[in-house]
TIRO-2110 file (N, C-alpha, C; in Angstrom, 1 decimal):
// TIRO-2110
0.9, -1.2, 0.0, N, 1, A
0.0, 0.0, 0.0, CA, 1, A
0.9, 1.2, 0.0, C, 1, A
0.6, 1.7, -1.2, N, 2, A
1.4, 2.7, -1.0, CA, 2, A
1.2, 4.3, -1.1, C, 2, A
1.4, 5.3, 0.2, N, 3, A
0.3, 6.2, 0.4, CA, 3, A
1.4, 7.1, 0.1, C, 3, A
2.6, 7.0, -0.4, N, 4, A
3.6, 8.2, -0.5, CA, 4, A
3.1, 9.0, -2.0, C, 4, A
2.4, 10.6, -2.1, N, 5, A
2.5, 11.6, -2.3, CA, 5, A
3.4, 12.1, -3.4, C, 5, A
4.5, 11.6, -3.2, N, 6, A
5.5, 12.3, -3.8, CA, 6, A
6.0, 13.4, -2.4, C, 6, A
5.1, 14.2, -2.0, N, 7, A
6.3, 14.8, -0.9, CA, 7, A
6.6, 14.3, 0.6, C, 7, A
6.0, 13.0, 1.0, N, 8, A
6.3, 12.8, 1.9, CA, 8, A
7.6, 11.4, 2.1, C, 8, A
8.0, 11.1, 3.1, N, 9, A
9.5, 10.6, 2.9, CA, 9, A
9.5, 9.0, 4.0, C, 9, A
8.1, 9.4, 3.8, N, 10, A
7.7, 7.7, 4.8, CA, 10, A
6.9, 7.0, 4.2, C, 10, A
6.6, 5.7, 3.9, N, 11, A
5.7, 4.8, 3.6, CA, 11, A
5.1, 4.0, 4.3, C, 11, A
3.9, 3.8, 4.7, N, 12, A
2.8, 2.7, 4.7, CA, 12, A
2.9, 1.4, 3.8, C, 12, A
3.7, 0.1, 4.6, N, 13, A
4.0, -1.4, 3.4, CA, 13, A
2.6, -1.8, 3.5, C, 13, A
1.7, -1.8, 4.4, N, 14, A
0.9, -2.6, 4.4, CA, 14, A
-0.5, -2.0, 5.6, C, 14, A
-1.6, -2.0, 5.6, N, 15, A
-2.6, -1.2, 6.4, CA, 15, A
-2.5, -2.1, 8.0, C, 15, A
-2.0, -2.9, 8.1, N, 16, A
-1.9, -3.2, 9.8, CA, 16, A
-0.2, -2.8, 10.3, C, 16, A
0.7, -2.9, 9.1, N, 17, A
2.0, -2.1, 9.7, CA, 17, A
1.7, -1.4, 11.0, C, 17, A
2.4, -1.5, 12.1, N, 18, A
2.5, -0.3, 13.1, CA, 18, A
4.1, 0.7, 13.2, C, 18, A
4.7, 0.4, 11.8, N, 19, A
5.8, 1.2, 11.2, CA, 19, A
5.6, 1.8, 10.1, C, 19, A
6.2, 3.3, 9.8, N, 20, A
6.4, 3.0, 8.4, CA, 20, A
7.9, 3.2, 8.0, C, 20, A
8.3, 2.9, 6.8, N, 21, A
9.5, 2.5, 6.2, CA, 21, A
10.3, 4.3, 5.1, C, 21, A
11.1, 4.6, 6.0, N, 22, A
12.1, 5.8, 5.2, CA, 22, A
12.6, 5.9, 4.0, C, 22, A
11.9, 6.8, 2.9, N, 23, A
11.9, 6.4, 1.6, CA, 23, A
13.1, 7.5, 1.0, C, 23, A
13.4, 8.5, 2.1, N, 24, A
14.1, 9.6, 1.7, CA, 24, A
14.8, 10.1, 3.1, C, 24, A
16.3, 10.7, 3.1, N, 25, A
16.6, 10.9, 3.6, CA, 25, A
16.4, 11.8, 4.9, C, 25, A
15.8, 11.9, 6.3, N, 26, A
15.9, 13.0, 7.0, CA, 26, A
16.5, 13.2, 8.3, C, 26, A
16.6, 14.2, 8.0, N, 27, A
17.3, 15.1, 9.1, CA, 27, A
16.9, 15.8, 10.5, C, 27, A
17.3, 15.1, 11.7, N, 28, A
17.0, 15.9, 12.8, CA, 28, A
16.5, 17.2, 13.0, C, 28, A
15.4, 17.3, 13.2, N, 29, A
14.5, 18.7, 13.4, CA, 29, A
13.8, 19.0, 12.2, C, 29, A
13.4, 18.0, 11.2, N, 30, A
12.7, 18.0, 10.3, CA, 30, A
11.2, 17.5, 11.0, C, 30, A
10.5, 18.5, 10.7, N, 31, A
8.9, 18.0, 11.0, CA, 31, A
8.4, 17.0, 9.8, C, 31, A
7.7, 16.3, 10.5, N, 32, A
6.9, 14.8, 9.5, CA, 32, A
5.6, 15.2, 10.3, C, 32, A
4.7, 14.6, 9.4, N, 33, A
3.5, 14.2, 9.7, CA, 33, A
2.9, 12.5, 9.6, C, 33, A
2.9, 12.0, 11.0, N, 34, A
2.5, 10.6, 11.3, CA, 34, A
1.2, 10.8, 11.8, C, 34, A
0.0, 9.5, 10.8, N, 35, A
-1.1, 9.6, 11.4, CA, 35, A
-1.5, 10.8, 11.7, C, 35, A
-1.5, 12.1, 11.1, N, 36, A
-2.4, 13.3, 11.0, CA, 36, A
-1.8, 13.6, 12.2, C, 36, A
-0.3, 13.7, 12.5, N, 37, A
0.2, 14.1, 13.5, CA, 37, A
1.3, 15.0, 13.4, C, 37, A
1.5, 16.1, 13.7, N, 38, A
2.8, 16.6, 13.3, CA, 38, A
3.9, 16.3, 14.6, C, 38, A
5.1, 15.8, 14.0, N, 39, A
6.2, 15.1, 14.8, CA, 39, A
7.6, 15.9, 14.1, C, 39, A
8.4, 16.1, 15.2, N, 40, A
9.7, 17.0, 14.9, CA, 40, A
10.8, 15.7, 14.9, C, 40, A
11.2, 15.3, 14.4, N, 41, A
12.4, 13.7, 14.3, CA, 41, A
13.3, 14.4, 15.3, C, 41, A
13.9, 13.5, 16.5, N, 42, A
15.0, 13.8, 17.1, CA, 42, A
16.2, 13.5, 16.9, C, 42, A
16.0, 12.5, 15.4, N, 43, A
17.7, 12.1, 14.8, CA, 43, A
17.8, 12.0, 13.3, C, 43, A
18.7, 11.9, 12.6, N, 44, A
18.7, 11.4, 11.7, CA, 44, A
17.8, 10.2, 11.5, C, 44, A
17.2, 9.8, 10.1, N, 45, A
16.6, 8.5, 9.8, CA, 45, A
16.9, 8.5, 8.4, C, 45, A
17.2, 7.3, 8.1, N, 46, A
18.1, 6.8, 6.6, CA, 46, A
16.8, 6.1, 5.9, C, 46, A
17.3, 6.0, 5.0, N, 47, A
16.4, 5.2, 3.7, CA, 47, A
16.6, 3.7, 4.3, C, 47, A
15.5, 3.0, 4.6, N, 48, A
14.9, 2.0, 4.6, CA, 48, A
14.7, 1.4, 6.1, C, 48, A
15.0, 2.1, 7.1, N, 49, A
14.8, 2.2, 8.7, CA, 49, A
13.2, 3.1, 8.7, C, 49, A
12.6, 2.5, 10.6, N, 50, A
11.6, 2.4, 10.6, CA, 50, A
11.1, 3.9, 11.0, C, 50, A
10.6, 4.0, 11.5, N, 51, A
9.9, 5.1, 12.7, CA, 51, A
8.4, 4.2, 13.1, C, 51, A
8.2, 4.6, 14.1, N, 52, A
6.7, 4.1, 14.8, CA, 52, A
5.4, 5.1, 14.1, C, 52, A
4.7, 4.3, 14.2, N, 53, A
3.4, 4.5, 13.7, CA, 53, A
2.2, 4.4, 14.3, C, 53, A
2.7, 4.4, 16.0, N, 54, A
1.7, 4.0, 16.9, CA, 54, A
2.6, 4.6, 18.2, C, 54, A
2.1, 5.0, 19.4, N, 55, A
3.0, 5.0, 20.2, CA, 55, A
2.8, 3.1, 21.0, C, 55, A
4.1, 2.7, 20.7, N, 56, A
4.3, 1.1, 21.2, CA, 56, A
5.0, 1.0, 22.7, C, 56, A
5.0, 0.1, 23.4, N, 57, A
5.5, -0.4, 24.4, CA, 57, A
6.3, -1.4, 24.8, C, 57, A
7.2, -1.6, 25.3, N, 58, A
8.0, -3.0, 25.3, CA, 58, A
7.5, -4.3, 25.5, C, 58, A
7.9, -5.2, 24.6, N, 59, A
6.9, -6.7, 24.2, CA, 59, A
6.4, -6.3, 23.1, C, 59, A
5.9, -4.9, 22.6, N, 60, A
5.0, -5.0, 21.3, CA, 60, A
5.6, -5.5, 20.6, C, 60, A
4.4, -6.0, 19.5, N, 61, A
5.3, -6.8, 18.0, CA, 61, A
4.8, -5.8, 17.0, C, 61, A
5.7, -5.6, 16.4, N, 62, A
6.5, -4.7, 15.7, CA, 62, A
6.1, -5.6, 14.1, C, 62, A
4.9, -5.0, 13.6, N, 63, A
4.3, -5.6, 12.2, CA, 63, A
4.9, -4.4, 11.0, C, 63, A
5.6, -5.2, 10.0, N, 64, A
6.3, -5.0, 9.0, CA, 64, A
5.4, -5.3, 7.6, C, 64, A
5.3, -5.1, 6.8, N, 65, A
4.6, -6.0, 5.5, CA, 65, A
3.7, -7.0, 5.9, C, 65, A
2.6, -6.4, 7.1, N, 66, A
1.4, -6.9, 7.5, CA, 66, A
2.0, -8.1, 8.4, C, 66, A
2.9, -8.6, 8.6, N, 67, A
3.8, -9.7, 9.6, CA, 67, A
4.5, -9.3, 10.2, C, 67, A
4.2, -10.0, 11.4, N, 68, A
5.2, -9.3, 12.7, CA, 68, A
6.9, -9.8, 12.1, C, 68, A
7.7, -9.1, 13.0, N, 69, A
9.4, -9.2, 12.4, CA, 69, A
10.0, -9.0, 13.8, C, 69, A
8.9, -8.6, 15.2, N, 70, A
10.0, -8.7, 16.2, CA, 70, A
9.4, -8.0, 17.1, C, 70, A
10.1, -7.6, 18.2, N, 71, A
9.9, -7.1, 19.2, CA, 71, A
10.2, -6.0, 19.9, C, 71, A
9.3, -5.1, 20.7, N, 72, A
9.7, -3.4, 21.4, CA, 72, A
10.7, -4.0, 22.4, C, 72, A
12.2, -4.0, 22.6, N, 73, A
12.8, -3.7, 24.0, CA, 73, A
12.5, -2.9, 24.7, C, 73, A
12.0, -1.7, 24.6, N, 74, A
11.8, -0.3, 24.7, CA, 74, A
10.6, 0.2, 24.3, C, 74, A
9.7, 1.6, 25.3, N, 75, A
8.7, 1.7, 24.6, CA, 75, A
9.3, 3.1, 23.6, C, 75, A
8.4, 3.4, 23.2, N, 76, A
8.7, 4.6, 22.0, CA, 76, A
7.6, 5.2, 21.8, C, 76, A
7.8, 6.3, 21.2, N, 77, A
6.1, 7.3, 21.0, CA, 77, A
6.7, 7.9, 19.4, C, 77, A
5.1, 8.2, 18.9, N, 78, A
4.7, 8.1, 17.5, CA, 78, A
6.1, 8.8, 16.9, C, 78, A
6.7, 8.3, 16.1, N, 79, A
7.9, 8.9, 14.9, CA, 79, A
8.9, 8.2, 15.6, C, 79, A
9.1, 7.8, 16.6, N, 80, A
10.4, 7.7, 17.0, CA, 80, A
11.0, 6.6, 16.5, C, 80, A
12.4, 6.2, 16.2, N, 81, A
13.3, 5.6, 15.1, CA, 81, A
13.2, 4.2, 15.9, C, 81, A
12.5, 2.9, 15.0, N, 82, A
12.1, 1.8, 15.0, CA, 82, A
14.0, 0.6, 14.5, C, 82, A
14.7, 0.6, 15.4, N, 83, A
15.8, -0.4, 14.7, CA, 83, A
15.8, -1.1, 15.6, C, 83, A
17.6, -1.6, 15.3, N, 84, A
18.3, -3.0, 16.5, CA, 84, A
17.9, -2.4, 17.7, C, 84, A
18.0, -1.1, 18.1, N, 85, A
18.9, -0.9, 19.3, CA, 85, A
17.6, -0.8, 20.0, C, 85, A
16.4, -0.8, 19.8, N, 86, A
15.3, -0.7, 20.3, CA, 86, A
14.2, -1.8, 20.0, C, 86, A
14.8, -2.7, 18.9, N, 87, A
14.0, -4.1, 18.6, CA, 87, A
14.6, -5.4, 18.2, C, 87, A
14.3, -6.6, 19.1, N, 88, A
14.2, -7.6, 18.5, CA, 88, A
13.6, -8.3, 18.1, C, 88, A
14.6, -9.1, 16.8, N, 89, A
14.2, -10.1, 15.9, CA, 89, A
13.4, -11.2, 16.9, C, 89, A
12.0, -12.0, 16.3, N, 90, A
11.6, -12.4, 16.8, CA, 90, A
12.2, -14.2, 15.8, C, 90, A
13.3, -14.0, 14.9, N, 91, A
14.1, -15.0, 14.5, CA, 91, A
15.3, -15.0, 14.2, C, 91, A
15.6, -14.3, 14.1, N, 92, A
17.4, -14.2, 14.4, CA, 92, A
18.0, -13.1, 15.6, C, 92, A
19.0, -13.1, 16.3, N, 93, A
20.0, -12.7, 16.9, CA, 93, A
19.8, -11.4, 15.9, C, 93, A
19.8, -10.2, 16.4, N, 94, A
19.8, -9.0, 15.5, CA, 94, A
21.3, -8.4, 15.9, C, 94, A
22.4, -8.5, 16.6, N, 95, A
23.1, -8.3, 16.8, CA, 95, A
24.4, -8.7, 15.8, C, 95, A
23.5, -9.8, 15.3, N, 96, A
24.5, -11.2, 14.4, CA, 96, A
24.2, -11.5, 13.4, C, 96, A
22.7, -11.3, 13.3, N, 97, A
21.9, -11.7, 12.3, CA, 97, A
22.0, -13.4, 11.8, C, 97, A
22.1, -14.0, 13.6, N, 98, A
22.3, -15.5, 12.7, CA, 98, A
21.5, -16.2, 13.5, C, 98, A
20.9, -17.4, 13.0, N, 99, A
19.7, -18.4, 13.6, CA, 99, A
20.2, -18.7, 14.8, C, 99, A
21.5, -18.9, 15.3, N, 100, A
21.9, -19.5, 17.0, CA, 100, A
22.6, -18.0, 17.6, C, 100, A
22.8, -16.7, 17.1, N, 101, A
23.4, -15.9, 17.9, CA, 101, A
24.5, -16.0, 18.1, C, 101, A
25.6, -16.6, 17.4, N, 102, A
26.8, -17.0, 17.8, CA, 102, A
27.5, -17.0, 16.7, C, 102, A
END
């Protein structure tokens, strides 16, 4: 599903996603609009990293292309930057990216 405009720099993969996916480069203190929200980014976010689409909680599963892909360590509120350092793989070692972690 794809709801990108042309001027916005986020994508919606799928209508139960609770992410969406960085289609263009931005920059710290760049305002976005999430869910009819206006949000100021507190960091950089690169092409193909997440941001939240929901405010989540730790344990949430974290749906990608309508299928969960992992887990909140951490909670987070709407925009904030969805990666490793804040989620695990709910099948690989994300540290390692390998079936036994090792």
């Amino acid at each position: 599903m794809n709801q990108n405009n042309g001027k916005h720099k986020f994508i919606l993969l799928h209508p139960k996603d609770n992410v969406l996916v960085c289609i263009a480069l931005c920059k710290s203190g760049e305002a976005i609009n999430v869910a009819g929200k206006d949000i100021i980014l507190d960091q950089d976010i690169t092409v193909g990293h997440k941001i939240a689409r929901d405010k989540l909680s730790a344990g949430s599963k974290i749906v990608k292309c309508g299928a969960p892909i992992g887990s909140m360590t951490q909670d987070v509120n709407i925009g904030d930057h969805v990666h490793m350092h804040n989620l695990k793989s709910d099948y690989l070692a994300s540290h390692l990216r390998t079936a036994t972690g090792e």
